[in-house]
C-alpha positions in Angstrom: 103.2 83.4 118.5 102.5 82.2 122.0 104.6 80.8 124.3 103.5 77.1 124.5 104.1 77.9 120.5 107.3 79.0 120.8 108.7 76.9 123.5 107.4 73.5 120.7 109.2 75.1 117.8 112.0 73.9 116.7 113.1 76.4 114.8 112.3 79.7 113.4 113.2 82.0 110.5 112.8 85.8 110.7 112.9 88.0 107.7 114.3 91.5 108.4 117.4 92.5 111.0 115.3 95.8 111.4 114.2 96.6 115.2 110.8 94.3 114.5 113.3 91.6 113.5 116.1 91.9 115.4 113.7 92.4 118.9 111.5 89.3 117.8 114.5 87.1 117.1 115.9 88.1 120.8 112.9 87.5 122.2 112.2 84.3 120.7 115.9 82.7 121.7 115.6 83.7 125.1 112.7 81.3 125.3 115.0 78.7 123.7 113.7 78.8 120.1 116.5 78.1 117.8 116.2 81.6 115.5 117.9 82.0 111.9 117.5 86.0 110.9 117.8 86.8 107.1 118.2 90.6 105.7 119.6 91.4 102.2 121.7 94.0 104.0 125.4 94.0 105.0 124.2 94.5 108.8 121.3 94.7 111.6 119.7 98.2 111.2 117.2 98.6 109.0 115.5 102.5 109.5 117.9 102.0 112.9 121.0 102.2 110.2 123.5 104.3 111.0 125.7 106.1 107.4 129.4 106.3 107.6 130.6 109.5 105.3 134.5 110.2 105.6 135.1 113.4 104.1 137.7 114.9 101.8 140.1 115.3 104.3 140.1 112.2 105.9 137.8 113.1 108.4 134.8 110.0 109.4 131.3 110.8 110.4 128.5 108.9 111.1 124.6 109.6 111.2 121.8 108.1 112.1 120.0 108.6 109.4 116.6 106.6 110.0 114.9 106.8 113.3 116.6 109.7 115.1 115.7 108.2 118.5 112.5 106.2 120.1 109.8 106.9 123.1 108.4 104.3 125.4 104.7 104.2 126.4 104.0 100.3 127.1 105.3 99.1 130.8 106.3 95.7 128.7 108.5 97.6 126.5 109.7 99.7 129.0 111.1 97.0 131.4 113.1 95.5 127.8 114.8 98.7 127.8 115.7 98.8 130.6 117.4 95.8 129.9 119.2 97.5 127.3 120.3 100.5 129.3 121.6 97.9 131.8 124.1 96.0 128.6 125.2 99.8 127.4 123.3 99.8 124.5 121.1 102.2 125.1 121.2 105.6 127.0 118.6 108.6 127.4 118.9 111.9 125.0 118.3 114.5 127.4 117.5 117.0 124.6 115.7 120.2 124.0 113.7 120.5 120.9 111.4 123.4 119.5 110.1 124.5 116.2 111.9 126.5 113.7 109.0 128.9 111.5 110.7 129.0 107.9 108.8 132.4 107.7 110.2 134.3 110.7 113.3 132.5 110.8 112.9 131.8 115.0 112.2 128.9 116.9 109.4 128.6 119.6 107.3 126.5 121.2 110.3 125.2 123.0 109.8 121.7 124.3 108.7 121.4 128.3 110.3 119.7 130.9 109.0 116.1 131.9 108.3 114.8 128.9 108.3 111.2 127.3 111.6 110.5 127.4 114.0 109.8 124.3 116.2 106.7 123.9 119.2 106.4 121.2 121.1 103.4 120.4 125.0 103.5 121.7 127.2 104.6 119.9 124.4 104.7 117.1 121.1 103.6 116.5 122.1 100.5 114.9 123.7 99.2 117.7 120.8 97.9 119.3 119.9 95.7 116.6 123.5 95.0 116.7 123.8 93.6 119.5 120.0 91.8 119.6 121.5 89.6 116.5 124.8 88.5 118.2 122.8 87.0 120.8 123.0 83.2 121.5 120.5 81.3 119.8 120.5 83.7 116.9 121.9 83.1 113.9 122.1 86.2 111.3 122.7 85.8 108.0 123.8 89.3 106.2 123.8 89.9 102.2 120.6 87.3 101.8 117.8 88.1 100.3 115.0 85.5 100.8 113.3 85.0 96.8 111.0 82.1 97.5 108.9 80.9 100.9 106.9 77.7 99.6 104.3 76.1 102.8 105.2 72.4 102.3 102.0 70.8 103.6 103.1 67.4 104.2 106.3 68.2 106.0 103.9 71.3 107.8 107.1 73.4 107.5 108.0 76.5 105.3 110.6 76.2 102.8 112.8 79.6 101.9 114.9 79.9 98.7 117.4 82.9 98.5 117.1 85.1 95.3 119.6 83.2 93.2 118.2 79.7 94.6 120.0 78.8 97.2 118.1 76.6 99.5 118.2 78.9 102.8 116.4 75.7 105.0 112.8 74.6 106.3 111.1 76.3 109.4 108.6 75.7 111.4 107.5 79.5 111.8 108.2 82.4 109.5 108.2 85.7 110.8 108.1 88.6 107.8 109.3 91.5 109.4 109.5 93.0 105.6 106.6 94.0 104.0 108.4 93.4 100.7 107.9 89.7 100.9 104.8 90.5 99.5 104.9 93.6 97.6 104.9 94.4 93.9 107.6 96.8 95.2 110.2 93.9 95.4 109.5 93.1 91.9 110.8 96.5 90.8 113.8 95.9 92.8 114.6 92.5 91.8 112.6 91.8 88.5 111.1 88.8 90.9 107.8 88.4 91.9 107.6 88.1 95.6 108.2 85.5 97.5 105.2 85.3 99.1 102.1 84.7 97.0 99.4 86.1 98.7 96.8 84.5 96.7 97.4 81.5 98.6 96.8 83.8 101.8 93.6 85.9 102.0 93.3 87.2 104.7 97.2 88.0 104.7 96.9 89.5 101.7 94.4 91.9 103.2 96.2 92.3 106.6 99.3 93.3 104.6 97.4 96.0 102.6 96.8 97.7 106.0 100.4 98.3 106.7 101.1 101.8 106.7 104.5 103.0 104.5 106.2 106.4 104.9 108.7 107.6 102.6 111.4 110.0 104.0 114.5 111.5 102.4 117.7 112.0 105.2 119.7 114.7 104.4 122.9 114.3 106.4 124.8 117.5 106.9 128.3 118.4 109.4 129.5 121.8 110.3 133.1 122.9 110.8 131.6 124.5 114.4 128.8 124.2 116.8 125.5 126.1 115.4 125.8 129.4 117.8 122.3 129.8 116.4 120.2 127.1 117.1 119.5 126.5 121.0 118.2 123.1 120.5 119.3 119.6 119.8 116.0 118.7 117.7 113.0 120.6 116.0 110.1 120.6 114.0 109.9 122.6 110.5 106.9 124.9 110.5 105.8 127.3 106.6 108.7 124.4 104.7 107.7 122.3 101.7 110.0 119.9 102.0 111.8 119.8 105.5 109.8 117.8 108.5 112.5 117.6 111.1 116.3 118.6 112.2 118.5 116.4 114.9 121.7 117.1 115.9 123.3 113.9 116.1 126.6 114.7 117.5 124.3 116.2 120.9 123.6 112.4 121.5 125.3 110.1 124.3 128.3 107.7 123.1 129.2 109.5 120.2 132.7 109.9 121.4 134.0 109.4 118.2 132.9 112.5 116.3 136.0 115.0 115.7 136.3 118.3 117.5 134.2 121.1 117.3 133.0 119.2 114.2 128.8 118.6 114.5 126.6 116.5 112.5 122.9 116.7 111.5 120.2 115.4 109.8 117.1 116.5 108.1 114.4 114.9 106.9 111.9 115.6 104.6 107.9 116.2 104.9 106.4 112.1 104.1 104.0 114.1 101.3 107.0 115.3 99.4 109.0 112.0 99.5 105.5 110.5 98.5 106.1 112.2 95.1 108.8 110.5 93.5 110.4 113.7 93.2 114.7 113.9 93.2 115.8 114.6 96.8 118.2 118.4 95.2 115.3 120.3 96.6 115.8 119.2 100.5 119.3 119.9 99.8 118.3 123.3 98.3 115.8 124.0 101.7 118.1 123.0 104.1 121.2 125.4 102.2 118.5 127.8 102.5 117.5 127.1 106.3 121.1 127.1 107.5 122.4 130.1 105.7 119.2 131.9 107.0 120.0 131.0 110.7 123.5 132.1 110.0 125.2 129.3 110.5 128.8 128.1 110.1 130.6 126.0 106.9 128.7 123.4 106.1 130.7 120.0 104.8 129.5 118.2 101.3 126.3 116.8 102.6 124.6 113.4 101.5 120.9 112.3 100.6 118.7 109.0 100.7 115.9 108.4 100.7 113.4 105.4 102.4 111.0 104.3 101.3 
């Protein structure tokens, strides 16, 4: 949208309280545009979300168990986070990482000094878009799930309808942060069709094809001790089916309020082998593996999801 557009639109609707959303409904209110986010979750995240597990003995953790952190290459982007950092809700992740060869059982090619930095959300990843849809001029609506957008051409608005009907308002601008506004994949999840119909759309319908999707199980894991045994905060799998990457989230700035000694990680899987379909025991099974191979301490009931 461009900014004489923006600055003449009265008002806006924004589908998702991911980090597209929840950035593009900031942005968008700074320059005055009255913004109304929708997302069918109970709160800003999306692959940002932070899981809250509280163990058997009382005992709360909490992983990020999307995006583990993000890297900045565009000077635009770069001078918004810095923003952030400014608010607190942001902070470098001055972290080593390496690869770990399944085969040997070592790590190597341990990461260099001076590169691209990594940012994390404070105190979680979540935060960010937190904080982006509490802003004025923003108005986020949790638990709604948008079932119908209808283009009313003589009122040149959009209309949205939530799942069960509700009339959600008319916009001038939609912005579909969701690719599930238009996939058969919200059909399976709702028994509705979507609620955009892309027939009506060609050269959406085509655009939207192009999107790229990658499916990743989280395997969220905490130890009773620090892992002696691994000298990094973050690393690459190497010779593994099924693992892709380890982080240590308790290594990350802000997260004052894990419990002593106690440290939390999570793995995630290879994209081919959440591509499958398959049930996410096996990560479980390859991580047991990994961790009892690298000799590491108790390890705490762990929990799976998967994205898709």
């Amino acid at each position: 949208m461009s900014s004489a557009a923006a600055s003449a639109a009265a008002n806006v609707a924004v589908i998702g309280g991911g980090i597209s959303g929840a950035v593009c409904a900031s942005l968008l209110a700074a320059r005055g545009v009255a913004v109304t986010l929708f997302d069918s979750g109970r709160g800003a995240g999306g692959r940002m979300a932070q899981r809250r597990e509280v163990m058997e003995d009382g005992t709360e953790l909490r992983f990020d168990h999307g995006a583990p952190y993000f890297t900045v290459t565009n000077d635009e982007v770069a001078r918004v986070v810095s923003g952030w950092e400014a608010r607190g809700i942001v902070a470098e992740w001055k972290a080593m990482f390496a690869c770990f060869d399944r085969a040997t059982g070592k790590f190597t090619d341990f990461e260099k000094e001076g590169s691209a930095k990594k940012y994390v959300g404070v105190p979680g990843m979540n935060s960010i878009c937190k904080s982006l849809c509490s802003e004025d001029g923003v108005v986020a609506k949790f638990g709604v799930t948008v079932g119908k957008m209808d283009w009313l051409q003589d009122r040149s608005s959009w209309s949205l309808a939530s799942l069960d009907g509700k009339d959600l308002g008319h916009f001038d601008y939609v912005v579909a942060t969701d690719k599930n506004v238009a996939s058969p994949r919200f059909s399976g999840l709702t028994g509705r069709p979507p609620p955009l119909d892309l027939s009506l759309f060609p050269r959406l319908s085509v655009m939207v094809q192009d999107i790229p999707v990658h499916p990743c199980f989280a395997l969220m894991v905490a130890f009773s001790e620090p892992l002696a045994m691994v000298p990094v905060n973050g690393f690459s799998f190497n010779n593994s089916d099924y693992l892709s990457r380890a982080y240590c989230d308790t290594s990350k700035p802000g997260r004052s309020c894990v419990p002593p000694n106690r440290q939390s990680w999570v793995l995630h899987s290879t994209t081919e082998y959440a591509s499958k379909g398959v049930p996410g025991c096996r990560i479980e099974h390859s991580a047991t593996n990994f961790y009892e191979s690298s000799q590491m301490g108790q390890c705490f009931p762990s929990h799976c999801c998967r994205w898709r």
